[in-house]
Rosetta silent file (secondary structure, phi, psi, omega in degrees, C-alpha in Angstrom):
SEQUENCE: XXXXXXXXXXXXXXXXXXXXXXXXXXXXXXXXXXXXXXXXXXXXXXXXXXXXXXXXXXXXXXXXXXXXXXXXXXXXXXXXXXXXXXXXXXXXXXXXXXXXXXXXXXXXXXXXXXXXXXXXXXXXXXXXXXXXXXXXXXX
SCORE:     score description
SCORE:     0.000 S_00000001
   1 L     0.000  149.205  165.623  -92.379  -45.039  185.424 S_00000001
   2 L  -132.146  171.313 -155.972  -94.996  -44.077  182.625 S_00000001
   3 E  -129.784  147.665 -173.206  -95.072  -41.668  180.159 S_00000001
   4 E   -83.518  156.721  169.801  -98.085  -39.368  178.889 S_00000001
   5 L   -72.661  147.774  168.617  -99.079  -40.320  175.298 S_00000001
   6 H   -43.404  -52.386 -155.525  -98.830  -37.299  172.260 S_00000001
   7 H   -88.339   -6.580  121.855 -102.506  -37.050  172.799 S_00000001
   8 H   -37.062  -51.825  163.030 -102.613  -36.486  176.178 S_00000001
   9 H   -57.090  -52.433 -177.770 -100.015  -33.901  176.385 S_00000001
  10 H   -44.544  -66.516  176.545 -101.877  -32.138  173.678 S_00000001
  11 H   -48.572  -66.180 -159.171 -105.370  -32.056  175.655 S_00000001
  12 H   -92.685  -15.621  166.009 -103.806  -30.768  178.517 S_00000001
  13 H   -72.172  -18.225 -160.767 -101.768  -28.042  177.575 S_00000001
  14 H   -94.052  -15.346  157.830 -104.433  -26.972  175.187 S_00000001
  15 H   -65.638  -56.026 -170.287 -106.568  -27.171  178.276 S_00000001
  16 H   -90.149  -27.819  175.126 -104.272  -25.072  180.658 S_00000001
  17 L  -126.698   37.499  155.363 -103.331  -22.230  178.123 S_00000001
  18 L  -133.702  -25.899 -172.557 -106.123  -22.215  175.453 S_00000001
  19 L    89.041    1.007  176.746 -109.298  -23.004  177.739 S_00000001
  20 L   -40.720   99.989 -153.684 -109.845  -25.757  175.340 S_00000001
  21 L   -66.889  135.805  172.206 -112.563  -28.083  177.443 S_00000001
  22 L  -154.537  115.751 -154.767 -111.236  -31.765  178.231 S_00000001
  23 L   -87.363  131.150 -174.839 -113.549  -34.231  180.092 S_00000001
  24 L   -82.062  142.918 -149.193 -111.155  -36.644  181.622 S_00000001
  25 L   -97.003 -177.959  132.052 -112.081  -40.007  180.462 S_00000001
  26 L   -40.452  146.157 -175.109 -113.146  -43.928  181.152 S_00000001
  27 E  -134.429  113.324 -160.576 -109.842  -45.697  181.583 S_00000001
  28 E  -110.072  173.058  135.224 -108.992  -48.982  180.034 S_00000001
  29 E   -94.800  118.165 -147.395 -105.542  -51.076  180.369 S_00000001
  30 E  -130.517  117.914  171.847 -104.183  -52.439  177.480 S_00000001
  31 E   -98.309  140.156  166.485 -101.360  -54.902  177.149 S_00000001
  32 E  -123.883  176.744  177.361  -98.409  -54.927  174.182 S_00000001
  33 L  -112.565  -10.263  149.629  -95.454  -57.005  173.320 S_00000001
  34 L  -164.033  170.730 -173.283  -93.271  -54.433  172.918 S_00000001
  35 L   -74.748  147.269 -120.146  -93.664  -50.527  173.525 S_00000001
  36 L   -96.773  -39.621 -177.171  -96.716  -48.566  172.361 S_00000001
  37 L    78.206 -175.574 -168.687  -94.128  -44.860  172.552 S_00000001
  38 L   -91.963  -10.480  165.141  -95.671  -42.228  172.993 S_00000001
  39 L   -79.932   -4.368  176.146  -97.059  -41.801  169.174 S_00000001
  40 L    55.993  109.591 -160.320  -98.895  -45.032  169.970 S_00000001
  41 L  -168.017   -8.491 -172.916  -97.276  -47.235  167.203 S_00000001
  42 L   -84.085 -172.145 -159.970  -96.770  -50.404  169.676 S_00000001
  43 L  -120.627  133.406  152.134  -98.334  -53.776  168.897 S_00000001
  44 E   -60.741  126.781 -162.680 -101.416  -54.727  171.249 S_00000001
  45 L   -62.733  140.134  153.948 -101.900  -58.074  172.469 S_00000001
  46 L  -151.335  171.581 -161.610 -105.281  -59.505  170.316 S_00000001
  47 L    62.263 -176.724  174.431 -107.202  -62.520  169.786 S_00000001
  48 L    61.239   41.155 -176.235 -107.442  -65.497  172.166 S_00000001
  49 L    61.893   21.532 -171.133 -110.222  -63.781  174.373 S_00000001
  50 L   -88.954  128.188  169.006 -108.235  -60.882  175.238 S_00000001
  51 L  -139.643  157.695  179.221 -109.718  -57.085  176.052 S_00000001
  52 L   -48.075  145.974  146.681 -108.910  -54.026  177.374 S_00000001
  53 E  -117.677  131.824  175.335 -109.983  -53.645  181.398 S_00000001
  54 E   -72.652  124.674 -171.595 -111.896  -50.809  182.229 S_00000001
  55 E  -113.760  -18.009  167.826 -109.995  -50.051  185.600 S_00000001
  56 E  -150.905  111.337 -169.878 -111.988  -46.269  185.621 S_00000001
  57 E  -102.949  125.235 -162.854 -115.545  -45.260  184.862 S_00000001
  58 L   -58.644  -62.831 -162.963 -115.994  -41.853  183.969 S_00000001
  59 L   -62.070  -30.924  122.325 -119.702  -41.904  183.788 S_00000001
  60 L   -83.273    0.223  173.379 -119.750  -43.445  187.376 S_00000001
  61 L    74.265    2.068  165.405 -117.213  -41.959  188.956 S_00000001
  62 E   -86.839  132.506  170.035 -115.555  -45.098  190.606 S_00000001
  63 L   -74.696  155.515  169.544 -112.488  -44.502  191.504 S_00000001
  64 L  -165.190   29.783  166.377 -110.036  -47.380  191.722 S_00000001
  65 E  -141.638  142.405 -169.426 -106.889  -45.818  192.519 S_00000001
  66 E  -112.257  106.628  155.522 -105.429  -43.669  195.563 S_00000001
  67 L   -41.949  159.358  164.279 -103.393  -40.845  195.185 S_00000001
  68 L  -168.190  148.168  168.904 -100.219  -40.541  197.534 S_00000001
  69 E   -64.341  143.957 -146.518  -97.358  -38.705  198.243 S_00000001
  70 E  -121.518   45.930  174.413  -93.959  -39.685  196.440 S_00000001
  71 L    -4.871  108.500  162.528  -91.372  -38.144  199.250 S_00000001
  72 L    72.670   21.466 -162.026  -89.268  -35.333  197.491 S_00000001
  73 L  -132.930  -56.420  170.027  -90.401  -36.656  194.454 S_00000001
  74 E   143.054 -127.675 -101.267  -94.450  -35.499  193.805 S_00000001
  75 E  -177.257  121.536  160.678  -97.354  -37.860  193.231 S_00000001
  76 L  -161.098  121.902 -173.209  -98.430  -41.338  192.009 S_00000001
  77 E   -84.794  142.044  158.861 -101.522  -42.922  192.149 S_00000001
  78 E  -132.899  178.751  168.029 -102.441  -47.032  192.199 S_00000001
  79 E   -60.891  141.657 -168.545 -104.675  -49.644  192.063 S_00000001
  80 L   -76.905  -66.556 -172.840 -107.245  -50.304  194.937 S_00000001
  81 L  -116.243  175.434 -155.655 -107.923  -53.592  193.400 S_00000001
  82 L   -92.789  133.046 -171.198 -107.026  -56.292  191.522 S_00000001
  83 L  -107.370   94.058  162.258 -107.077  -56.025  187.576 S_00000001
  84 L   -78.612  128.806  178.216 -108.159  -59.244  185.869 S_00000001
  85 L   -81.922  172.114  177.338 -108.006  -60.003  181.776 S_00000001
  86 L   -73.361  177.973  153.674 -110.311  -62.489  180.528 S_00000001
  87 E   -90.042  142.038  175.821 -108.547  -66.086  180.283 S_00000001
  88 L   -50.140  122.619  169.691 -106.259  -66.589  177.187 S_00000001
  89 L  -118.726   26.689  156.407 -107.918  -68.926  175.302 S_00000001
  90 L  -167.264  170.887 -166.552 -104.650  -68.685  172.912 S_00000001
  91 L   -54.591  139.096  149.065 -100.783  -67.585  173.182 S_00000001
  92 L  -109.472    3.905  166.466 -100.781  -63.584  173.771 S_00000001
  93 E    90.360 -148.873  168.466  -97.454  -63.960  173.134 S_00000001
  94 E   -79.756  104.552 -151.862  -95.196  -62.204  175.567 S_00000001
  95 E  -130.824  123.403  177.077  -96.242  -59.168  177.246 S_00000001
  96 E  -110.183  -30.207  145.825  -93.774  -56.350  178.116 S_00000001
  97 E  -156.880 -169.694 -148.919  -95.585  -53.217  178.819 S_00000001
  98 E  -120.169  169.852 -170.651  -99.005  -51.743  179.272 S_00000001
  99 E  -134.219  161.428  159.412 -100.891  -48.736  177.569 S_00000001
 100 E  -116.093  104.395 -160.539 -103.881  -46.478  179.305 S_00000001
 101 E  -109.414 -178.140 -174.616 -106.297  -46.449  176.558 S_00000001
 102 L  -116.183  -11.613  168.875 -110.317  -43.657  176.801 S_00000001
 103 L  -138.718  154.449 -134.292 -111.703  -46.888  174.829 S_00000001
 104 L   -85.810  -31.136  179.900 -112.872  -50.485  175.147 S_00000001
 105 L  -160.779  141.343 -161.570 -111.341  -50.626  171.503 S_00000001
 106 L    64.365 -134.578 -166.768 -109.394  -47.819  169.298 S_00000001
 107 L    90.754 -151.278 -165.430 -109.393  -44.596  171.108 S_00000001
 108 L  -138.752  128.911  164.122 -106.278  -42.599  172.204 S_00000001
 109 E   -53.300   89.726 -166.355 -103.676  -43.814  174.019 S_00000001
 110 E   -80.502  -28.902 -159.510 -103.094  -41.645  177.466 S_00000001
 111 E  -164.620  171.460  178.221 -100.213  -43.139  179.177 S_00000001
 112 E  -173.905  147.573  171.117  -98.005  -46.075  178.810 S_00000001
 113 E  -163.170  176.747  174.546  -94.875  -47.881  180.461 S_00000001
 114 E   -91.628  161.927 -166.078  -93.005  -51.196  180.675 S_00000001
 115 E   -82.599  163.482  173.862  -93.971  -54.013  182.889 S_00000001
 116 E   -95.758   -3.162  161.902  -91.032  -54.673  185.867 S_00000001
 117 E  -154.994  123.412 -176.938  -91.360  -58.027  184.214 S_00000001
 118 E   -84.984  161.866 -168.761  -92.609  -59.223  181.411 S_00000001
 119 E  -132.869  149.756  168.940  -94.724  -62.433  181.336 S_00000001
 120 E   -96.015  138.861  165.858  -95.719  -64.714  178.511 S_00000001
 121 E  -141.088  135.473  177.485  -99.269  -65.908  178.471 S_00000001
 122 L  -111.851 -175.523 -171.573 -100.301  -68.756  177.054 S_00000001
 123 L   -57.442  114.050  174.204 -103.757  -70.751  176.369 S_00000001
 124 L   141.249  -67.516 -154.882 -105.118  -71.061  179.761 S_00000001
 125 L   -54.296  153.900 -178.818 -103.183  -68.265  181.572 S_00000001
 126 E  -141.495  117.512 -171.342 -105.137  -65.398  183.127 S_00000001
 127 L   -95.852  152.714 -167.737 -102.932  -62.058  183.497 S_00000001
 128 L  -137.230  154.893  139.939 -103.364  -59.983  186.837 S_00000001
 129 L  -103.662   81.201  175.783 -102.355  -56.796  188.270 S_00000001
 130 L   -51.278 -173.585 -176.747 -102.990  -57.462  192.161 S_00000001
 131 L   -84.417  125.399  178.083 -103.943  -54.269  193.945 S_00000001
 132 L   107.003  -22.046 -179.190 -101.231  -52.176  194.475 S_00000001
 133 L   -53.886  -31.694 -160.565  -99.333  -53.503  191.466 S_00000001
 134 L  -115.332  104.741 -177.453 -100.059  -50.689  188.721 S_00000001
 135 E  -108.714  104.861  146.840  -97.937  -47.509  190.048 S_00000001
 136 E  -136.790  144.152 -158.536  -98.183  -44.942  188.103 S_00000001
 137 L  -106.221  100.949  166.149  -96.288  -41.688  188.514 S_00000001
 138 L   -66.741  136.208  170.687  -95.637  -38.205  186.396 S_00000001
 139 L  -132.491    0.000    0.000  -92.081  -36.642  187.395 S_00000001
């Protein structure tokens, strides 16, 4: 399951009952080593060639996930395709869940959850999300 971020919740209620304007953004995926919460406070994997992947570009408008119906449950969209990191070219240490950041670096966190397994990557290692892998679901 993931969870909306503080700053996310904010933008959209202040969207649905203030008219407050909120462009929905570019969408990057961000790995930690332990969880980010929803105040965004968790520690990001860095160094050792690692970056965010943009998995959704605002500015073009590819999509790269398919809504579907959750039976009795509501809605969760996933990945079309498969989401490759660079290769580690040092330890990322252990990675236990994932954040949905609006930038390539800083930003705002939008969403976040734990991995259904966490994986250690070391020098060498190249972390994936086949297609279909990255579920994520409001309830």
């Amino acid at each position: 399951m993931s969870a909306l971020a503080n700053y996310l919740e904010a933008a959209l209620l202040n969207l649905i009952f203030n008219k407050d304007a909120f462009t929905g953004p570019s969408v990057y995926l961000a790995l930690y080593t332990d969880d980010p919460t929803d105040a965004d406070i968790g520690t990001e994997v860095s160094g050792g060639s690692y970056a965010r992947v943009l998995i959704y570009d605002n500015a073009s408008g590819s999509p790269d996930f398919t809504l579907a119906a959750i039976d009795g449950i509501g809605y969760k969209v996933e990945n079309d395709d498969d989401v490759t990191f660079p290769t580690a070219t040092a330890s990322w240490g252990t990675v236990t869940h994932f954040g949905l950041r609006d930038a390539a670096s800083a930003g705002n966190l939008l969403m976040h959850g734990a991995l259904n397994h966490s994986k250690t990557v070391g020098n060498g290692d190249v972390f994936k999300a086949t297609a279909g892998l990255l579920v994520l679901r409001l309830e």
